[in-house]
MIPANU-466930 format. One record per atom (N, C-alpha, C): z, y, x. Coordinates in steps of 0.02 Angstrom, whole numbers, plus 50000, padded with zeros to 5 digits. Layout:
BEGIN
ZYX/...
***
This chain:
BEGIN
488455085349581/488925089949613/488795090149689/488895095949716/489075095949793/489305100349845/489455102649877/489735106349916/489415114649996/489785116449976/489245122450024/490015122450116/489655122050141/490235121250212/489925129850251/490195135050263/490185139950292/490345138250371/490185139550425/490535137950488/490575145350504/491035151250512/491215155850548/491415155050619/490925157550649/491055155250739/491435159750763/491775163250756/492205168050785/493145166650805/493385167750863/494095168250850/494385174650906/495075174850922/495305177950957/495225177251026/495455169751016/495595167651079/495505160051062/495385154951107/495105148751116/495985143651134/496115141551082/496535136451080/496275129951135/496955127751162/496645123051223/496315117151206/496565113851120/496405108651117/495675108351063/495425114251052/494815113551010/494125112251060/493965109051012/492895108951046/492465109450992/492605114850930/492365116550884/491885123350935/491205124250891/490825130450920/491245136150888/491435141550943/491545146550926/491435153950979/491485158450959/491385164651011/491995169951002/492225170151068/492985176451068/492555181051074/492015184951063/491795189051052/491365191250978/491445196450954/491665197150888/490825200950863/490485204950919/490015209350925/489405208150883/489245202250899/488665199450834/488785196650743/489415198150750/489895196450681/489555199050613/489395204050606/488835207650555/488195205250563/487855202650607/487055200850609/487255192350596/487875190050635/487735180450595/488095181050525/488395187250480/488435187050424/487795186850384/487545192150417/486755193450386/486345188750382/486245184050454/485895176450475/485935170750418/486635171650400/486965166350355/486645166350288/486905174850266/486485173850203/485855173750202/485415175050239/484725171650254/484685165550259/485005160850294/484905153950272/485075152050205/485555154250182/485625151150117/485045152250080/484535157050089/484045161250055/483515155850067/483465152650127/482955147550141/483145143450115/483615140150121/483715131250082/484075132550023/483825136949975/484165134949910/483945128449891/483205127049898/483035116949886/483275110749908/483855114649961/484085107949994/484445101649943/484835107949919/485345100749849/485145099549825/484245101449792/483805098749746/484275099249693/484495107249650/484585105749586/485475103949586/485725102949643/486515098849621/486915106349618/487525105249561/487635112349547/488395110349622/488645118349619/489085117349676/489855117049678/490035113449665/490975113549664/491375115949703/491275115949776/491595118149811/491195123949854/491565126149889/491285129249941/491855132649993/491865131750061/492315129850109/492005133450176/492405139550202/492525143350224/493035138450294/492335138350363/492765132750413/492815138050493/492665135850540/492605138150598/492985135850655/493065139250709/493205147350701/493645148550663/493855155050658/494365159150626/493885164250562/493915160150510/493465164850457/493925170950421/494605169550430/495025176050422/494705183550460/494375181450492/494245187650540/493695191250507/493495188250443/493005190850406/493245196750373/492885202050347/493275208250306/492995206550239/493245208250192/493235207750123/492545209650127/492195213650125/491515213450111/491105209750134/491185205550196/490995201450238/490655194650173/491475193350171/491595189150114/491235186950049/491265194650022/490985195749949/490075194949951/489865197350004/489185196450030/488975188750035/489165184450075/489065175950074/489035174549990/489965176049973/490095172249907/489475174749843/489245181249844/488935183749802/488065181349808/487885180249867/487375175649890/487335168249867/487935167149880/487825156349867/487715157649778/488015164649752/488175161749676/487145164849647/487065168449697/486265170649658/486005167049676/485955160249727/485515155549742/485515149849705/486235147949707/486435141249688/486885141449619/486895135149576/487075133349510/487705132849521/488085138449523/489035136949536/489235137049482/489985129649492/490365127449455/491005133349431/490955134649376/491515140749338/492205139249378/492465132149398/493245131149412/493115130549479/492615133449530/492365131649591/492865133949660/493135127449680/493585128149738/493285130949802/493785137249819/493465141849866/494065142849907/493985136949973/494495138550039/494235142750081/494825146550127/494785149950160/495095147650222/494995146550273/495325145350335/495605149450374/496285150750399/496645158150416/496975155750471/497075162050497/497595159550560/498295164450519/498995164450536/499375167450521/499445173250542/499345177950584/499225184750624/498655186450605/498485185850549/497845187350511/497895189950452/498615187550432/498655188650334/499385194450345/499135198850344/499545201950298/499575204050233/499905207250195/499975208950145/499385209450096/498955217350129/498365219850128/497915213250138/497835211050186/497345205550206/497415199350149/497905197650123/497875191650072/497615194350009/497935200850001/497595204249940/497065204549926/496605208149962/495855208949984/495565203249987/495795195050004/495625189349996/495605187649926/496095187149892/496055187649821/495605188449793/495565194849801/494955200149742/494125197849775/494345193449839/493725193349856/493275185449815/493825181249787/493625176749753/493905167149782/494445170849842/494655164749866/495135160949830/495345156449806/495805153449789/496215148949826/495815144549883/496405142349898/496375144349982/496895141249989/497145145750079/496995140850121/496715136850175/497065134350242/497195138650292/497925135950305/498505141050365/498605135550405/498125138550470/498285133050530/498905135650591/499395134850579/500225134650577/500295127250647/500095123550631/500265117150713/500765115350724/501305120150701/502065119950722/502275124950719/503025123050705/503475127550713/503915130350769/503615129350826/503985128850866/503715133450909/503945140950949/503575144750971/503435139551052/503775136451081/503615133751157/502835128751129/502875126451073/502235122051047/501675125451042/501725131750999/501225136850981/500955142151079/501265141951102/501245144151175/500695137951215/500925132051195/500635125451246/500015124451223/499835125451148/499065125751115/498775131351144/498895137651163/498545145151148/498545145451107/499255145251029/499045148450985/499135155750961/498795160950929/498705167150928/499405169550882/499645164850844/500155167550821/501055164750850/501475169050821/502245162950809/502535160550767/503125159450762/503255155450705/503395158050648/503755166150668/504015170650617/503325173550574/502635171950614/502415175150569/501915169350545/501905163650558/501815156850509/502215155250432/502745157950467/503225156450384/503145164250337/502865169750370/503045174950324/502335174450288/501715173550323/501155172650300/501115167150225/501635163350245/501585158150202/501955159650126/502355163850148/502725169150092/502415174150039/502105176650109/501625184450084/501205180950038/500695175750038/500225173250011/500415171049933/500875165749950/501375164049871/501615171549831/501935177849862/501855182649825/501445185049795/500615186749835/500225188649821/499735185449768/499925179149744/499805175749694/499255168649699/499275164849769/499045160449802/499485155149783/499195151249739/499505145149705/499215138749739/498705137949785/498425130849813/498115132249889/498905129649914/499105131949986/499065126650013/498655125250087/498705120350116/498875122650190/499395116950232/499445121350297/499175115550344/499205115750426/498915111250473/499615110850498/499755103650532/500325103750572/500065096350630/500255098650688/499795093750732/500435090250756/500275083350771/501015078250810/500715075850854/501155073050906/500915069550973/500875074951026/501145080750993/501275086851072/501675083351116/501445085351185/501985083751219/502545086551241/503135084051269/503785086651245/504075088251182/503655086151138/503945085951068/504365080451047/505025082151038/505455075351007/505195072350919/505465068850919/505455066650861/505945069650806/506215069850831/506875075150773/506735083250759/506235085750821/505775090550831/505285090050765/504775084050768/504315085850735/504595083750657/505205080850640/505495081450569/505705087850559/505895091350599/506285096650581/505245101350554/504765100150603/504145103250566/504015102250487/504315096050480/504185093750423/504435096350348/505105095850376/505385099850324/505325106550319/505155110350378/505155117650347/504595119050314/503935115950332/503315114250263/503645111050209/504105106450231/504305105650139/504545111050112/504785114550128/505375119450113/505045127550100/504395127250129/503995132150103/503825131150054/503735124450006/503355122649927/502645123849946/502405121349969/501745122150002/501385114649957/500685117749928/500455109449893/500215106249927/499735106950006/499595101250018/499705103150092/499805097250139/499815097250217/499305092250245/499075094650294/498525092750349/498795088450393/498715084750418/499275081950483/498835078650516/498895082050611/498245074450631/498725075150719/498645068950739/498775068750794/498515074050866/498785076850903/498255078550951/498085075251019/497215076951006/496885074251039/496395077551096/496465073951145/496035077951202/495395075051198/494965083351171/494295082551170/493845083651236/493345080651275/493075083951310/493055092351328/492815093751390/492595100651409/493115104951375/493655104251351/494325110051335/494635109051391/495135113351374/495645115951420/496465110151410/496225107151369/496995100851367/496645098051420/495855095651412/495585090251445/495715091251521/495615096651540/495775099551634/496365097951633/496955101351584/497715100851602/497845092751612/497685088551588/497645082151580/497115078151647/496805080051657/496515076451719/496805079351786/496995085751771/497495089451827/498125086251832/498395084151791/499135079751784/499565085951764/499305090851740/499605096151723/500045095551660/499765089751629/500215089051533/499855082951567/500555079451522/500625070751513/500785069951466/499965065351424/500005065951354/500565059451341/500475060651276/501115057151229/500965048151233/501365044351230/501195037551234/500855034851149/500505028951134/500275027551068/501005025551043/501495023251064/502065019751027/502575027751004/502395031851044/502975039851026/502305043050956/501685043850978/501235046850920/501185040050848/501235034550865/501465030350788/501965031250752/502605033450794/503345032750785/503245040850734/502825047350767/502915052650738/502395050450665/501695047350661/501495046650619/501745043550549/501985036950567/502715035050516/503235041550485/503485045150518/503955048750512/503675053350456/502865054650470/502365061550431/502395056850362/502245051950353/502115046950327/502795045550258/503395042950303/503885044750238/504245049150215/504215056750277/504515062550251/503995063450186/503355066050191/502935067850151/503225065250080/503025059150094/503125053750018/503815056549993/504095055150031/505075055249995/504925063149963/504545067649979/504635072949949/504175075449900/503725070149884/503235071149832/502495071849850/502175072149906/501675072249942/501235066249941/500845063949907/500475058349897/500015060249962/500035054649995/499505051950047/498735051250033/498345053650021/497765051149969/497245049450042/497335052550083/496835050750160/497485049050205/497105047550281/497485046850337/497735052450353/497545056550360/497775064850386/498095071050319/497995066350257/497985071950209/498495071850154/498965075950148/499355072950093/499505081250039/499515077649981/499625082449930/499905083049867/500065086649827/500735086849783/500165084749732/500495082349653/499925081249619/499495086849575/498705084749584/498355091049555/498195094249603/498205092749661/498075098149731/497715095249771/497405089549787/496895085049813/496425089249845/496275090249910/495705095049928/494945091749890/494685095949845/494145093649816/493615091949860/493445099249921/492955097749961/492965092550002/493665090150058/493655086050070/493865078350056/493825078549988/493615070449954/493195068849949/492515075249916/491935073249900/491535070549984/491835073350029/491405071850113/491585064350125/492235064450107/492575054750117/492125050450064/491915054849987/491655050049953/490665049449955/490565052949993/489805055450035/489535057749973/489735063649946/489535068149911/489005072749965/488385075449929/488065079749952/488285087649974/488245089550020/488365097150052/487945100550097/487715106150112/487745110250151/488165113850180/487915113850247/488235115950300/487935123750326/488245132050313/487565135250353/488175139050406/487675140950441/487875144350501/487855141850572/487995145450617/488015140350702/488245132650705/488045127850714/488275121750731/488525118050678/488555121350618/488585117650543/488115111050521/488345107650494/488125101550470/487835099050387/487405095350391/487465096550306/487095089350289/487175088150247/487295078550247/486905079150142/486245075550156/485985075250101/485975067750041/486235063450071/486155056350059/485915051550098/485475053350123/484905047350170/484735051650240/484815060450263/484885061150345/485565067250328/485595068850411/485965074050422/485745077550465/485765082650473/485535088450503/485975094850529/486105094950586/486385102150618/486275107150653/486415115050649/486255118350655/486375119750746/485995122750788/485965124750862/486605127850850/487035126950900/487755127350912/487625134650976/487495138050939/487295144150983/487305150950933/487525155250943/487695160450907/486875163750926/486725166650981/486255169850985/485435165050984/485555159850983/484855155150976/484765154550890/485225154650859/485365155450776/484975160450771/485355168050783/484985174950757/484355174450786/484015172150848/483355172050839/483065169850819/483225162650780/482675157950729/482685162250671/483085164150642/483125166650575/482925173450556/482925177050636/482675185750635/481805183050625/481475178150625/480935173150612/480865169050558/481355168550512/481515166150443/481315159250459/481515157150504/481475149850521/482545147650543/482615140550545/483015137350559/482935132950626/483595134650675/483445129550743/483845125150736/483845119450711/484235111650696/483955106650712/484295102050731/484185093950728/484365089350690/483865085450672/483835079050594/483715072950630/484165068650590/484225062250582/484295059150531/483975055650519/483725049850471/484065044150464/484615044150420/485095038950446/484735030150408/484885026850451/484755017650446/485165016850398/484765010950358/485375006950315/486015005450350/486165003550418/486645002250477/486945008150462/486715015050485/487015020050478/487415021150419/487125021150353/487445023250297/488135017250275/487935010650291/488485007450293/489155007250325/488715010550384/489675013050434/489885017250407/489485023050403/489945029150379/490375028950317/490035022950276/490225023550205/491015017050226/491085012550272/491655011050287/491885016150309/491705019350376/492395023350406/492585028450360/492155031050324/492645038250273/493005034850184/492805030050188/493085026450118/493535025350125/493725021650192/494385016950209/494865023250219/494745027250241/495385030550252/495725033750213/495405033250128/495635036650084/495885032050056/496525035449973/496885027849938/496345024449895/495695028949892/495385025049843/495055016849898/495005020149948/494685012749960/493895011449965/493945006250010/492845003850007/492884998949962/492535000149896/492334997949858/491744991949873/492074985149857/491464978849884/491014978849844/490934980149748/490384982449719/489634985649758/490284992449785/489644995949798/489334995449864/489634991349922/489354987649968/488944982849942/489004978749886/488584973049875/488024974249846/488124980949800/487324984549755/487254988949809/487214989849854/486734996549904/486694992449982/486894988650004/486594987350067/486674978450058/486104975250114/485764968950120/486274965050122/486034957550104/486334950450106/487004950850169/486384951850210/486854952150284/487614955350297/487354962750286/487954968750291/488374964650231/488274962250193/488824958050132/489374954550163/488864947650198/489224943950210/489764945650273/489434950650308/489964952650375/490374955850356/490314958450315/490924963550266/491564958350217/491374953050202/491704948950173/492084943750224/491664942650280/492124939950320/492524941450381/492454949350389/493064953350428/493474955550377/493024959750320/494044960150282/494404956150276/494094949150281/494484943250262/495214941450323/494824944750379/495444943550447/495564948350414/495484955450409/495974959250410/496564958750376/496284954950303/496754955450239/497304949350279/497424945450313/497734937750347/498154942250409/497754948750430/498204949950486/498784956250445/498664957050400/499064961450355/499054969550353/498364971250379/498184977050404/497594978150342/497274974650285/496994976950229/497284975650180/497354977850119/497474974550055/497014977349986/497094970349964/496274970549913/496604973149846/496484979149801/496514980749745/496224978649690/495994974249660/495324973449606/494674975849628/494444978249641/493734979349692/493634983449727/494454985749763/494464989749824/494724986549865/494544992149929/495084989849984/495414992450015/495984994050026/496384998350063/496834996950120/496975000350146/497355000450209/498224999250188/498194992850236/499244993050229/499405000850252/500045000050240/500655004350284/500425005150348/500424997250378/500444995350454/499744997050483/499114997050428/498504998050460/498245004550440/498585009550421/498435017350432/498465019350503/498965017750522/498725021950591/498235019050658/497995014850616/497545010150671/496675010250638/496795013550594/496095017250533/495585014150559/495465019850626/494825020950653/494615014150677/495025012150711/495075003350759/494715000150699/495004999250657/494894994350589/494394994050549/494225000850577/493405002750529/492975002750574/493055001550636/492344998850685/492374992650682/493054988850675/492754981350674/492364979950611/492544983250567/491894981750490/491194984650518/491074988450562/490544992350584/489804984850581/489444987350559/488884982350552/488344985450614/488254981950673/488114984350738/487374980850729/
***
């Protein structure tokens, strides 16, 4: 099995806190459609044969795509590649994107499930991001879609804004509960380099949130979710049962994918490789039926971190089996004797031949999975 990752570089307007590649200009939108399905046309050999389960529609704002846009990619991956009959097909939307017409036309175009990146409910919140929509039309989008016959809905909701109370970001909580929505996104925000939080923030312009106010909201994401039926299955990810984002389990469980388009990624087992993060350096490799990317060859070192940091954060856990049958004596024993603090400081706990994260050591994930890091 494995996965196809679309990157649509396009949006309206540039949210302050992203450092995803994208272009507010829309003009080359038909030629990197065209680009795209030309790559796919070159690396049908990449999965060597693996048929495709998912396929995931990221960016950027891929809403901004038109139904034919759409049908062109999807109708491409399926003449290249061995697709799975029950094959999960997200779409990534902004809410001032879907109307009526627009979810419809999504439909018929072969999407099934939705991501609605929503952040909040709160129009002074949606204002402090640059986001393109408000709130009235976050919740109607979320309506329109369930009418229109969108049964595997996932939305984004970000915590750690500043000036956000805590009784604030419950009240976010529940009105995603209260939409019946199957699964929610939830991630702290974070100031990435070269954005526009990052200036407001070195300007003293926004004073980000303290770690003890962004734990206090993460807890809160943590047992609203649960109390209402939302299984935690990752750090950021929670979902009703039967609703598990397929694509992104198989990336936590280092399932094989491609990545096509500007600055896309695509991860084969043993390197990874990404695409020139350039809209117009793209269309000229490929108006040449060539690809402009960079490969890496990942180390046994390499494959062992990654395979801690994306295991651990899920409920399944890093499996010590499969640390002990795939990497050396060494990486063993250092692996056996840091979980061992961890499990004493009460921040791991051992399942039968997993390992998982307490309560107390979810929100400290990342911390916890560099100290297993085999350097």
């Amino acid at each position: 099995m494995a996965g196809i990752y679309l990157h649509i570089p396009f949006c309206k307007q540039a949210c302050h806190y992203c450092d995803f590649h994208f272009s507010t200009s829309t003009k080359n939108q038909d030629k990197v459609v065209d680009a795209m399905e030309k790559e796919i046309e070159l690396r049908q050999d990449y999965l060597q044969d693996k048929s495709i389960e998912t396929i995931y529609f990221g960016g950027g704002t891929p809403s901004l795509l038109s139904k034919s846009q759409l049908e062109k990619l999807l109708l491409k991956i399926h003449s290249v590649y061995d697709v799975e009959q029950d094959v999960e097909i997200t779409l990534e939307v902004n809410p001032d994107d879907l109307n009526a017409e627009k979810l419809f036309e999504l439909k018929q175009a072969g999407i099934n499930r939705l991501s609605i990146g929503i952040q909040s409910f709160f129009n002074r919140d949606l204002t402090f991001m640059n986001r393109s929509h408000n709130v009235s039309q976050a919740i109607e989008c979320v309506k329109n879609a369930q009418k229109v016959g969108f049964d595997n809905i996932t939305i984004d909701l970000i915590y750690g804004i500043p000036n956000q109370t805590n009784e604030e970001w419950e009240r976010n909580l529940l009105q995603a509960i209260n939409l019946n929505v199957q699964h929610i996104s939830s991630y702290c925000l974070t100031v990435e380099p070269k954005t526009a939080l990052a200036h407001m923030v070195k300007k003293k312009q926004v004073i980000q949130v303290t770690d003890e106010v962004a734990e206090q909201q993460f807890n809160m994401l943590v047992q609203v979710l649960g109390d209402n039926g939302l299984e935690q299955y990752e750090i950021s990810n929670f979902a009703k049962e039967g609703f598990i984002s397929q694509h992104n389990s198989n990336y936590w469980r280092g399932v094989k994918y491609i990545g096509v388009g500007p600055s896309a990624h695509s991860f084969d087992g043993h390197s990874r490789q990404w695409n020139v993060a350039n809209n117009n350096l793209y269309l000229k490799a490929l108006e040449n039926d060539k690809l402009d990317f960079e490969k890496e060859i990942l180390t046994e070192n390499q494959r062992y971190n990654e395979y801690i940091l994306t295991s651990l954060r899920t409920k399944w856990g890093t499996n010590e089996n499969f640390i002990f049958n795939n990497f050396d004596q060494k990486m063993t024993n250092f692996f056996k004797k840091e979980s061992k603090k961890q499990q004493k400081e009460g921040f791991l706990l051992k399942n039968d031949e997993n390992y998982v994260l307490s309560a107390k050591g979810k929100f400290l994930a990342d911390r916890l999975a560099s100290d297993l890091f085999y350097l």
